[in-house]
C-alpha positions as a printed NumPy array, in Angstrom:
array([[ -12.748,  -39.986,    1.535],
       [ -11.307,  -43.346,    3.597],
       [  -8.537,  -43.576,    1.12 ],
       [  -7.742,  -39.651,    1.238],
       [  -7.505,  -40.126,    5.004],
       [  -5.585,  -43.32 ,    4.91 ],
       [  -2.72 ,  -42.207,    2.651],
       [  -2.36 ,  -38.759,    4.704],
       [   1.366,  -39.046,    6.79 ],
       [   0.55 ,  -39.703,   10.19 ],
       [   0.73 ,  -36.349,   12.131],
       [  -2.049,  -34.595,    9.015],
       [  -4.079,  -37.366,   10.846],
       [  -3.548,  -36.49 ,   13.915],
       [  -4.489,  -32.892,   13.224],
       [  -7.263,  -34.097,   11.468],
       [  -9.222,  -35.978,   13.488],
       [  -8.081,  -33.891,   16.433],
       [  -9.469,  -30.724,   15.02 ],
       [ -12.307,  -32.69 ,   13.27 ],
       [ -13.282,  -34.29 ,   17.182],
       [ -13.195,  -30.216,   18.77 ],
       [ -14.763,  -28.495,   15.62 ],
       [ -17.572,  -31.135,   16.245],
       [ -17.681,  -30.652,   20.071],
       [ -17.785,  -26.676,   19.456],
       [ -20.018,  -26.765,   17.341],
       [ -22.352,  -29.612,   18.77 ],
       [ -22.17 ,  -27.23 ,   22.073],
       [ -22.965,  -23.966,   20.195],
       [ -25.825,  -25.705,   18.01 ],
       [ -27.67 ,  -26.78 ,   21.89 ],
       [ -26.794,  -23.123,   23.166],
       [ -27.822,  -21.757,   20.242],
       [ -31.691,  -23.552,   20.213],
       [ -31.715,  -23.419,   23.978],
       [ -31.6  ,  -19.667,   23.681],
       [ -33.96 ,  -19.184,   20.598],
       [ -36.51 ,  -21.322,   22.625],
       [ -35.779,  -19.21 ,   25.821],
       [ -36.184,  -15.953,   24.007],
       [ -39.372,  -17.058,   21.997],
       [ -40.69 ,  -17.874,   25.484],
       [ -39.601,  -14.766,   26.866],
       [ -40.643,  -12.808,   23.369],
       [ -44.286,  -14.238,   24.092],
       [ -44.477,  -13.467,   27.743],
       [ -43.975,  -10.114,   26.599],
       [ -46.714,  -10.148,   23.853],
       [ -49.351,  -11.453,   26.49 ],
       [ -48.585,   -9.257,   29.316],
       [ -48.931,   -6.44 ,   26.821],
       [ -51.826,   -7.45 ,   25.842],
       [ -53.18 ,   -8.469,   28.82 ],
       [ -52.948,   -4.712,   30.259],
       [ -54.737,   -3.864,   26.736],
       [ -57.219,   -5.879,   27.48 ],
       [ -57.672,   -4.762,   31.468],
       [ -57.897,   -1.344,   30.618],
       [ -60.373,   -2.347,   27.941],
       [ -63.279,   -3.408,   30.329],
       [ -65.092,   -0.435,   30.148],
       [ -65.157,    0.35 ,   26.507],
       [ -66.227,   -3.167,   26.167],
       [ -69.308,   -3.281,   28.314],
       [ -70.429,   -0.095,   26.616],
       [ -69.717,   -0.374,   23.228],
       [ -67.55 ,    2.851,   23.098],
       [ -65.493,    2.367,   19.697],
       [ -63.331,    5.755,   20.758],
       [ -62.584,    4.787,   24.037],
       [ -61.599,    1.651,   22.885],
       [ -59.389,    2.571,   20.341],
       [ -57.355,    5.332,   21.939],
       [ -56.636,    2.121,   24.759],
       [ -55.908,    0.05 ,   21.91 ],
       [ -53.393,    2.916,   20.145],
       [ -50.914,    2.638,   23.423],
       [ -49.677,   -0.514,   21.719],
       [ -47.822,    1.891,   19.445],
       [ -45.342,    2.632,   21.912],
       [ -43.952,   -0.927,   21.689],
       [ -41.69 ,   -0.406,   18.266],
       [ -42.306,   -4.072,   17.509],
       [ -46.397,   -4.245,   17.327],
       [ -47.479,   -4.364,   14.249],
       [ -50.889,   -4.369,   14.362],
       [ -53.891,   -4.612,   17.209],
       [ -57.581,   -5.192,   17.265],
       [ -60.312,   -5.32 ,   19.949],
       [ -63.479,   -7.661,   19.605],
       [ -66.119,   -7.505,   21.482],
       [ -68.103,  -11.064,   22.921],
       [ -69.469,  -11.423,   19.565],
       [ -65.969,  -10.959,   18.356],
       [ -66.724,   -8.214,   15.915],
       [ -64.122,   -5.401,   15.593],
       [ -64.735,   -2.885,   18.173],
       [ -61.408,   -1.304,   17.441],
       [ -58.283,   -1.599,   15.034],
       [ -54.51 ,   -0.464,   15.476],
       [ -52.372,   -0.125,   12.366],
       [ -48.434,    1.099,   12.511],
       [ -48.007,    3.793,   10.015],
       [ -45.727,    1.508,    8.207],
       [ -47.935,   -1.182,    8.016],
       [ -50.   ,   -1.638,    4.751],
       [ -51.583,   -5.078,    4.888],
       [ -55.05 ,   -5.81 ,    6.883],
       [ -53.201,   -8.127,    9.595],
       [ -56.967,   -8.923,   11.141],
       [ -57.02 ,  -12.568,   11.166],
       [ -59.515,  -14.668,    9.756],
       [ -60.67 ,  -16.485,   12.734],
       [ -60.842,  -15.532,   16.481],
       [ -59.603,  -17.878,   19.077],
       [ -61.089,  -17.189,   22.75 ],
       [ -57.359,  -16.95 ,   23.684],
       [ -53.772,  -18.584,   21.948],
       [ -50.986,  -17.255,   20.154],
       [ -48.869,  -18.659,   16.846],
       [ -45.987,  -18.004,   15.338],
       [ -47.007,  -17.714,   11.519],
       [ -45.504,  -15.157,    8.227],
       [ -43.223,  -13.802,   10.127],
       [ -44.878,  -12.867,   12.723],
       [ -46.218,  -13.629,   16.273],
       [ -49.89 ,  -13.372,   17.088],
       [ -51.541,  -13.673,   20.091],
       [ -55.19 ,  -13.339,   21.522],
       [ -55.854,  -12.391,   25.273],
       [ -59.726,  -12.858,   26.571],
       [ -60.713,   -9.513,   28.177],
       [ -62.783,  -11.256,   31.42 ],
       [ -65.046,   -9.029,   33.875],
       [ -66.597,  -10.771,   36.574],
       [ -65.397,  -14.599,   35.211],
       [ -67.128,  -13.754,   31.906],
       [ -65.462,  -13.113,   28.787],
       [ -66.408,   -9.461,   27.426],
       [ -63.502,   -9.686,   24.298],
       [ -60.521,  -10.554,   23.145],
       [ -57.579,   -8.737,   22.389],
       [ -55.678,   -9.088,   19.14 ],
       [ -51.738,   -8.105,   18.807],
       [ -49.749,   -8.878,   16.128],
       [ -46.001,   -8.746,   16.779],
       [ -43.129,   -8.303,   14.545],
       [ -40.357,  -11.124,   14.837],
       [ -37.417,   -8.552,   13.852],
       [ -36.252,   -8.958,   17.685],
       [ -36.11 ,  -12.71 ,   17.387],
       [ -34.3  ,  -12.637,   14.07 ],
       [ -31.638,   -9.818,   14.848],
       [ -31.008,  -11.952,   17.95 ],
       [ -30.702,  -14.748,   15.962],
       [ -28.281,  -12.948,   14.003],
       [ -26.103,  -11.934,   16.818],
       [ -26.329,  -14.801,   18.438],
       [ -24.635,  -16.747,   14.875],
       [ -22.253,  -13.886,   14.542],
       [ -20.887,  -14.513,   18.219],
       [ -21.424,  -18.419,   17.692],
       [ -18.958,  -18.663,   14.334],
       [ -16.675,  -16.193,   15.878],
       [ -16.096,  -18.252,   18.931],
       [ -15.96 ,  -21.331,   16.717],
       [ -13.223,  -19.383,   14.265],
       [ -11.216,  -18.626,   17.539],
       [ -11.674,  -21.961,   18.557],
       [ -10.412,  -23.699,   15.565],
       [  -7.209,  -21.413,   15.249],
       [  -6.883,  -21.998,   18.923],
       [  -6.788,  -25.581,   18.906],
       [  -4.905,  -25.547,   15.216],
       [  -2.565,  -24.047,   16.97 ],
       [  -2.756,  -26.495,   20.02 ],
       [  -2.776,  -29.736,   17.595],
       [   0.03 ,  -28.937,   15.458],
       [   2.14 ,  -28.066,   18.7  ],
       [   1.223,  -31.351,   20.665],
       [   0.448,  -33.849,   17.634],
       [   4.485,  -33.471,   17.165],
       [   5.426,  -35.362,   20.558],
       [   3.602,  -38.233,   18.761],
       [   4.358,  -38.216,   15.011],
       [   7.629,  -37.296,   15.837],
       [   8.915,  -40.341,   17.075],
       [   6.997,  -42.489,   14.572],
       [   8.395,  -40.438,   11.7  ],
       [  11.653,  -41.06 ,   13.106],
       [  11.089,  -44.669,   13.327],
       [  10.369,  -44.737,    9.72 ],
       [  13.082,  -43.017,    8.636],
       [  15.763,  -45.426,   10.379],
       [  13.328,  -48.119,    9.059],
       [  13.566,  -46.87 ,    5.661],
       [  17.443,  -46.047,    6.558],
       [  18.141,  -49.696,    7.329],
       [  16.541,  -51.17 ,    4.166],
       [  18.218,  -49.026,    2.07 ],
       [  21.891,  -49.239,    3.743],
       [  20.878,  -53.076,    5.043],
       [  22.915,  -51.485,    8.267],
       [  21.25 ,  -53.326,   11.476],
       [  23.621,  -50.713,   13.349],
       [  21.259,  -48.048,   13.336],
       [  18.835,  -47.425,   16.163],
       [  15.981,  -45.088,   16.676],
       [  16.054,  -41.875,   18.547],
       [  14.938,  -43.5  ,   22.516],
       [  11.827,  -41.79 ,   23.405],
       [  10.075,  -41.759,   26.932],
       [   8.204,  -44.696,   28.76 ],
       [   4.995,  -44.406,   27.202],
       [   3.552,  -47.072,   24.285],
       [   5.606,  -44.766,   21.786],
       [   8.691,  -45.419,   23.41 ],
       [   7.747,  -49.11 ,   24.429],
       [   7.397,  -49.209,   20.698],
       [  11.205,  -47.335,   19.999],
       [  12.395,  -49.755,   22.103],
       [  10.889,  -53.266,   20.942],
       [  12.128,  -52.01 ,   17.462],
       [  15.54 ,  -50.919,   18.87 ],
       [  15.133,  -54.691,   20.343],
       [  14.459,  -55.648,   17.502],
       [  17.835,  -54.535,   15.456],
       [  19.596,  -56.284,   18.223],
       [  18.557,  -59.122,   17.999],
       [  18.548,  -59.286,   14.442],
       [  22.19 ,  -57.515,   14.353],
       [  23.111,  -60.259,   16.669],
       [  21.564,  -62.864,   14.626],
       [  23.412,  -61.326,   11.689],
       [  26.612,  -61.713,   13.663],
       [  26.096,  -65.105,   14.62 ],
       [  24.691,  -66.   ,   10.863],
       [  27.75 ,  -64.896,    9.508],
       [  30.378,  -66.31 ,   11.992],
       [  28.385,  -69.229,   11.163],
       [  28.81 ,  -69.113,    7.262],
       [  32.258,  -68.574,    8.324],
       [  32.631,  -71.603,   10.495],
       [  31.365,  -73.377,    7.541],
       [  33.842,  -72.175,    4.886],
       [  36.37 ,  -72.617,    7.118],
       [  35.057,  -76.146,    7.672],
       [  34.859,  -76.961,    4.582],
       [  38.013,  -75.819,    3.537],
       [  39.511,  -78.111,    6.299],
       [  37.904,  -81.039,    5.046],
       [  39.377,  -80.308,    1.788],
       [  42.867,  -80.525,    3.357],
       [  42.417,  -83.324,    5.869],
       [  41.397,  -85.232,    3.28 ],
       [  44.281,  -84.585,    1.52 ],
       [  46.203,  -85.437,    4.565],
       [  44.354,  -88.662,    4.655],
       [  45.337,  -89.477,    1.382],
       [  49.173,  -88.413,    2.039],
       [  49.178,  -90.465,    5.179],
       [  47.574,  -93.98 ,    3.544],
       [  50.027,  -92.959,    0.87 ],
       [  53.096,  -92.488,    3.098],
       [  51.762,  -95.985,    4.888],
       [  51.302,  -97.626,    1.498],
       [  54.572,  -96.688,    0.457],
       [  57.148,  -96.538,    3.778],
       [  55.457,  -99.735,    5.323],
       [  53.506, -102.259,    3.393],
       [  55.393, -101.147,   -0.116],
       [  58.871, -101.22 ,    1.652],
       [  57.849, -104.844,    3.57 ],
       [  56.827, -106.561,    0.249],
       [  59.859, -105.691,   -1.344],
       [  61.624, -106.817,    0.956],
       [  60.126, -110.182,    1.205],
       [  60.622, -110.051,   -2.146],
       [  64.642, -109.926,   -2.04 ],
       [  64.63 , -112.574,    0.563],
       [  62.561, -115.002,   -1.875],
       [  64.958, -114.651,   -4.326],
       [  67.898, -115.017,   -2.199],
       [  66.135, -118.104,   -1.147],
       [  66.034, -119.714,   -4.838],
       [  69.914, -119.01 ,   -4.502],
       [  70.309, -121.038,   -1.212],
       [  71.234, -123.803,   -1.267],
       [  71.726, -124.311,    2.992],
       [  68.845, -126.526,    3.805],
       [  69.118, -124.314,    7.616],
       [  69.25 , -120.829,    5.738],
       [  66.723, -121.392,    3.644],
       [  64.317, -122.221,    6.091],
       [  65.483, -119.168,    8.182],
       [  64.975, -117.138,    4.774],
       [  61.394, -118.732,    4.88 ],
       [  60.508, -117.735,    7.897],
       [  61.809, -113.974,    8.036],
       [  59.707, -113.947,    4.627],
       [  56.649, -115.349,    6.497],
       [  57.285, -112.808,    8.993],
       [  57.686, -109.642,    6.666],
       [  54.182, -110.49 ,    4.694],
       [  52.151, -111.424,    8.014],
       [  53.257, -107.715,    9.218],
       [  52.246, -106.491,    5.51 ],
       [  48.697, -108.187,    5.889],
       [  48.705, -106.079,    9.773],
       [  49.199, -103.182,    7.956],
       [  46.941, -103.694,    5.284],
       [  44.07 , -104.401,    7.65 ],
       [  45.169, -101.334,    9.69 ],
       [  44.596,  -98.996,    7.144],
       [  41.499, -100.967,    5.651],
       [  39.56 , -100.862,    8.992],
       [  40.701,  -96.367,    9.307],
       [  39.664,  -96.337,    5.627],
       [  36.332,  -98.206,    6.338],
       [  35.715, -101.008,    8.918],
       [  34.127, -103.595,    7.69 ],
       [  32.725, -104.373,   10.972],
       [  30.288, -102.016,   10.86 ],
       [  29.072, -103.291,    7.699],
       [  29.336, -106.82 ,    8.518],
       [  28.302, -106.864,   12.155],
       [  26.869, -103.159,   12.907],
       [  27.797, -100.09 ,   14.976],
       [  27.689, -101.985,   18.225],
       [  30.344, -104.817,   17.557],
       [  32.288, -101.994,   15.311],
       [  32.512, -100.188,   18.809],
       [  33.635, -102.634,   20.642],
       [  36.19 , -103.314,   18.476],
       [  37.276,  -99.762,   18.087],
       [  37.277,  -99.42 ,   21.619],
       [  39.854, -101.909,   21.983],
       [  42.112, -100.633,   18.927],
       [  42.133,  -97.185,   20.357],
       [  42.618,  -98.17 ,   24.123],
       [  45.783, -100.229,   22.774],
       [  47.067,  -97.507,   20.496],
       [  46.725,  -94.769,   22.88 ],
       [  47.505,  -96.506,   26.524],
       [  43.575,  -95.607,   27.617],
       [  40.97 ,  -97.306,   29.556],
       [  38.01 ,  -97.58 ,   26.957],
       [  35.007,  -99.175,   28.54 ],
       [  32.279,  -99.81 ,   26.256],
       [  28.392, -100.422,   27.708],
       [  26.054, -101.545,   24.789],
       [  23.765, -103.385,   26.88 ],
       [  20.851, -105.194,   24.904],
       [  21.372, -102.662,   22.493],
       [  21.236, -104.239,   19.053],
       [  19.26 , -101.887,   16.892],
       [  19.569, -102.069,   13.171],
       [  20.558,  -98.611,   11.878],
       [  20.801,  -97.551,    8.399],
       [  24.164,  -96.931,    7.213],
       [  24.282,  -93.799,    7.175],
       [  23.422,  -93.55 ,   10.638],
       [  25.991,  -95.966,   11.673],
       [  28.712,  -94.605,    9.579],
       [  28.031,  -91.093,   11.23 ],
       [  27.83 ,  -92.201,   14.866],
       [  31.015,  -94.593,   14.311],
       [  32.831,  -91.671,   12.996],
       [  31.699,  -88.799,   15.988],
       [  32.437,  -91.538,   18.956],
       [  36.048,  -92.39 ,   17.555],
       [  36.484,  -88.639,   16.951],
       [  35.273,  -87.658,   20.542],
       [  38.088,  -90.573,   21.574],
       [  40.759,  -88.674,   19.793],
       [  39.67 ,  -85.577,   21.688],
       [  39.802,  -87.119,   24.925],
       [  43.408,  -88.142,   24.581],
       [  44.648,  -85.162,   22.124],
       [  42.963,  -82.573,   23.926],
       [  41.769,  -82.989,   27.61 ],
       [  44.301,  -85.75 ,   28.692],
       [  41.869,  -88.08 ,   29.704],
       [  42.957,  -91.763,   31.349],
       [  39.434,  -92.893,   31.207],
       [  36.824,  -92.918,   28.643],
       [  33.043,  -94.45 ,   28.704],
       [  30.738,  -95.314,   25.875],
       [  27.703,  -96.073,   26.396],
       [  24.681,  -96.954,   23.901],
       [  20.304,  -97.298,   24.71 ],
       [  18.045,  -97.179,   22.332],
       [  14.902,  -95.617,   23.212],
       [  11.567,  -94.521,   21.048],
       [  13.093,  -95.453,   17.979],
       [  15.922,  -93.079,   18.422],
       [  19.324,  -94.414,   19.203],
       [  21.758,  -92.485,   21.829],
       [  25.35 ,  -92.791,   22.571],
       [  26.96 ,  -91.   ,   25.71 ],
       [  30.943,  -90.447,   25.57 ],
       [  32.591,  -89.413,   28.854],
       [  35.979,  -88.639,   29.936],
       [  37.339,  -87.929,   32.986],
       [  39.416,  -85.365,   31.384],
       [  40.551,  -81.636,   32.012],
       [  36.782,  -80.074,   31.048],
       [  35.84 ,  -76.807,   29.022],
       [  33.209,  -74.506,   28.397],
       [  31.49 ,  -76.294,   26.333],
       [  29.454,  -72.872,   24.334],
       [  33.026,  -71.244,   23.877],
       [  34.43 ,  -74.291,   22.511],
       [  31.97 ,  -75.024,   20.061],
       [  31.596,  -71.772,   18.966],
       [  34.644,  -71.029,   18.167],
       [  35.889,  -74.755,   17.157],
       [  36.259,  -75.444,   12.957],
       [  39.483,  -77.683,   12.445],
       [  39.287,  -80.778,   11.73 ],
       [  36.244,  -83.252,   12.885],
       [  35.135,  -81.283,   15.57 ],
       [  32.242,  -80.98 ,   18.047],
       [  30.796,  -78.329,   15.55 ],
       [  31.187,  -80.84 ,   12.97 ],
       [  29.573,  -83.74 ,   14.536],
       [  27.   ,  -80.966,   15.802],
       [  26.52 ,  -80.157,   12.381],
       [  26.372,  -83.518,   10.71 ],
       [  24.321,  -84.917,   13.591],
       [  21.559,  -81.909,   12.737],
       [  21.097,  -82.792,    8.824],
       [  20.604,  -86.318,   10.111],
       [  18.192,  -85.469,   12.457],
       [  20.   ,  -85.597,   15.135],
       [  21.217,  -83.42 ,   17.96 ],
       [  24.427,  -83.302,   20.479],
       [  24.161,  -82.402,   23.925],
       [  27.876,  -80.851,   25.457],
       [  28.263,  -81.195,   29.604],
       [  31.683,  -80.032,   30.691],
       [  33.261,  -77.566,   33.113],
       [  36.666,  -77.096,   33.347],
       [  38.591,  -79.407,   35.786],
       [  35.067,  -81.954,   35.581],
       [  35.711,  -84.376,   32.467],
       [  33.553,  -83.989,   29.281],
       [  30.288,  -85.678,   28.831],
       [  28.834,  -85.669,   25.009],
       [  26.049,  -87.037,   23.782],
       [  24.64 ,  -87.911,   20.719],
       [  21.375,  -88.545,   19.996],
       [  20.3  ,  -89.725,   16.382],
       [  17.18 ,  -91.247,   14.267],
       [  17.829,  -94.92 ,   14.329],
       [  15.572,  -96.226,   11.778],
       [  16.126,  -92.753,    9.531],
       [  18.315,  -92.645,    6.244],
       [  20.506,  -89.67 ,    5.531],
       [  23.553,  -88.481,    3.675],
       [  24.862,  -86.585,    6.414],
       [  27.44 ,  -89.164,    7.422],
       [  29.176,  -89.179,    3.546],
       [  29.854,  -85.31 ,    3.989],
       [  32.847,  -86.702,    6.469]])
């Protein structure tokens, strides 16, 4: 029965236990109506019996204090004209018979087999009662009547016949009633699970149910409307995201490429084109004989493979600095600090403090890598004059602030949107598989603050993706 009523749809439910809650109120009602009235008329049925009797039995008084059988039976016979007295006796103070009254219909010997002073019962059918017959405070006899119980029963019947009628009306009434108002409620849940159903069939977070009014249904319409926003949004933002990625990594693809191009075109236009020169010139020089332009050859020579070696190194320290390695991210800094300051005209003020933490490589590599990247972005994009780095080291995490005192942005529009090159979404995202986090503050016409905050004892592989 549970699981027949659980898998019903929602609005049989409703119906059910809606018509199932007034069938049992109806009927609950009729069933107290019902006894209160057989009680009531049983009363009433026996107040009848007795009063009849009771003038039997006053109009008996004289045929009882003289023994007169004929007297006392033609006072006895008026219970005939009741049509639902079956039979009647009268004892006298002995209680013998004095008297007997039989309907014509009536076959059986109804005299009962003991004599009660006075009483009544309800027994076969019938109800019996005996009334004392008392002259002078003395009991002189008792009346016996014997009543049928057709009354009580054909009540009974009418009473059931008007009870299951009401109860039929009643049930078509509020069938009728249900399946009208059960609709303002299933109706919006069956529409909910239709778009439901809808949606993860189609996958379409586009849809939205039907709005409803401002009760719990419709707080429920809308929290799953809510709902489809917020996931459609996520969605959105989920797939910009993969998006931002491919483009990402497509990006690092080519600047890597450009990397390679540029070391190459270095390599080849500078160092390459330097050595072979010095090369010429020490051959010329095993030609010279000129004491004087020989030594000049010597020194041009000297000249050309010292500006090699500053290439070389130049090159070396953008491929990898072997500062960092050698002396950690703080001296590796510094001395980018001062490279970058020379190479782009900027004032690059660096503020380590006491902080000489020991950070896994990775950790270094990646933080090296974001601060000279937020330099570049300083001068390329905001113009900046002016650029701060500063390092603490606090709770075993290390953080680096980078501020400019350049043109500003919106800092949620700009790294939403940003996926060239080595970005703020790509430090955001490399800093994040570390364990890290960056914090933007900007405004437009205010500078740019940005800082990165990072696991300084933690090892990652975050830092090789760049």
């Amino acid at each position: 029965m549970r699981n027949w009523f659980r898998n019903l749809p929602i609005k049989w439910k409703l119906s059910v236990v809606s018509l199932a809650t007034t069938c049992s109120a109806l009927l609950a009602a009729s069933t107290a109506f019902f006894i209160y009235d057989q009680l009531s008329f049983r009363r009433q049925y026996l107040h009848q019996a007795v009063s009849l009797a009771n003038v039997v039995g006053a109009n008996s008084t004289a045929a009882l204090t003289f023994r007169d059988a004929k007297v006392a039976e033609m006072i006895l016979s008026t219970l005939g004209t009741q049509p639902h007295v079956m039979f009647g006796a009268t004892y006298d103070k002995e209680d013998r018979v004095l008297a007997v009254f039989r309907r014509d219909d009536i076959r059986d010997d109804l005299l009962p087999s003991m004599i009660v002073p006075s009483g009544y019962n309800w027994y076969m059918g019938r109800l019996s009662v005996f009334v004392p017959v008392v002259l002078e405070g003395e009991r002189i006899g008792t009346i016996f009547a014997a009543f049928s119980m057709q009354p009580v029963y054909a009540r009974l019947g009418r009473y059931s016949a008007v009870v299951f009628t009401i109860l039929g009306v009643s049930v078509l009434v509020a069938w009728a009633l249900v399946n009208y108002l059960q609709s303002y409620v299933s109706r919006p849940i069956m529409h909910l699970k239709e778009t439901a159903e809808e949606i993860t069939a189609a996958g379409n977070f586009a849809l939205r149910a039907p709005g409803e009014g401002p009760d719990e249904i419709g707080a429920l319409v809308s929290g799953f409307n809510g709902m489809l926003d917020r996931i459609q949004a996520s969605d959105a933002k989920l797939l910009k995201y993969q998006e931002q990625l491919r483009s990402l990594a497509s990006e690092l693809t080519l600047a890597e490429e450009r990397e390679r191009r540029r070391i190459a075109g270095g390599l080849h236009d500078s160092i390459s084109q330097t050595l072979m020169a010095a090369a010429m010139k020490l051959k010329i020089l095993t030609l010279e004989n000129d004491k004087t332009a020989a030594d000049k050859l010597v020194e041009e020579t000297e000249s050309l493979i010292n500006a090699s070696l500053t290439e070389a190194r130049s090159l070396t320290f953008q491929l990898s600095p072997p500062a960092l390695y050698e002396f950690g991210l703080k001296d590796a800094l510094g001395r980018l600090c001062e490279q970058m300051a020379a190479e782009y005209d900027m004032n690059i003020a660096l503020d380590a403090g006491e902080c000489d933490a020991q950070l896994t490589e990775d950790v270094s590599v990646l933080l090296y890598r974001s601060v000279r990247e937020l330099i570049v972005n300083a001068h390329k994009h905001a113009s900046a004059e002016h650029v701060t780095v500063k390092l603490a080291l606090r709770d075993g995490r290390i953080r680096i602030a980078v501020g400019d005192d350049g043109d500003g942005f919106d800092p949620e529009a700009v790294v939403a949107a940003e996926v060239a090159g080595f970005g703020l979404f790509s430090i955001r995202e490399r800093l994040s598989s570390a364990g890290g986090e960056m914090t933007v503050v900007s405004a437009a016409g205010m500078g740019t603050t940005v800082i990165l905050d990072a696991p300084a004892g933690q090892s990652s592989t975050a830092a090789n993706s760049g």
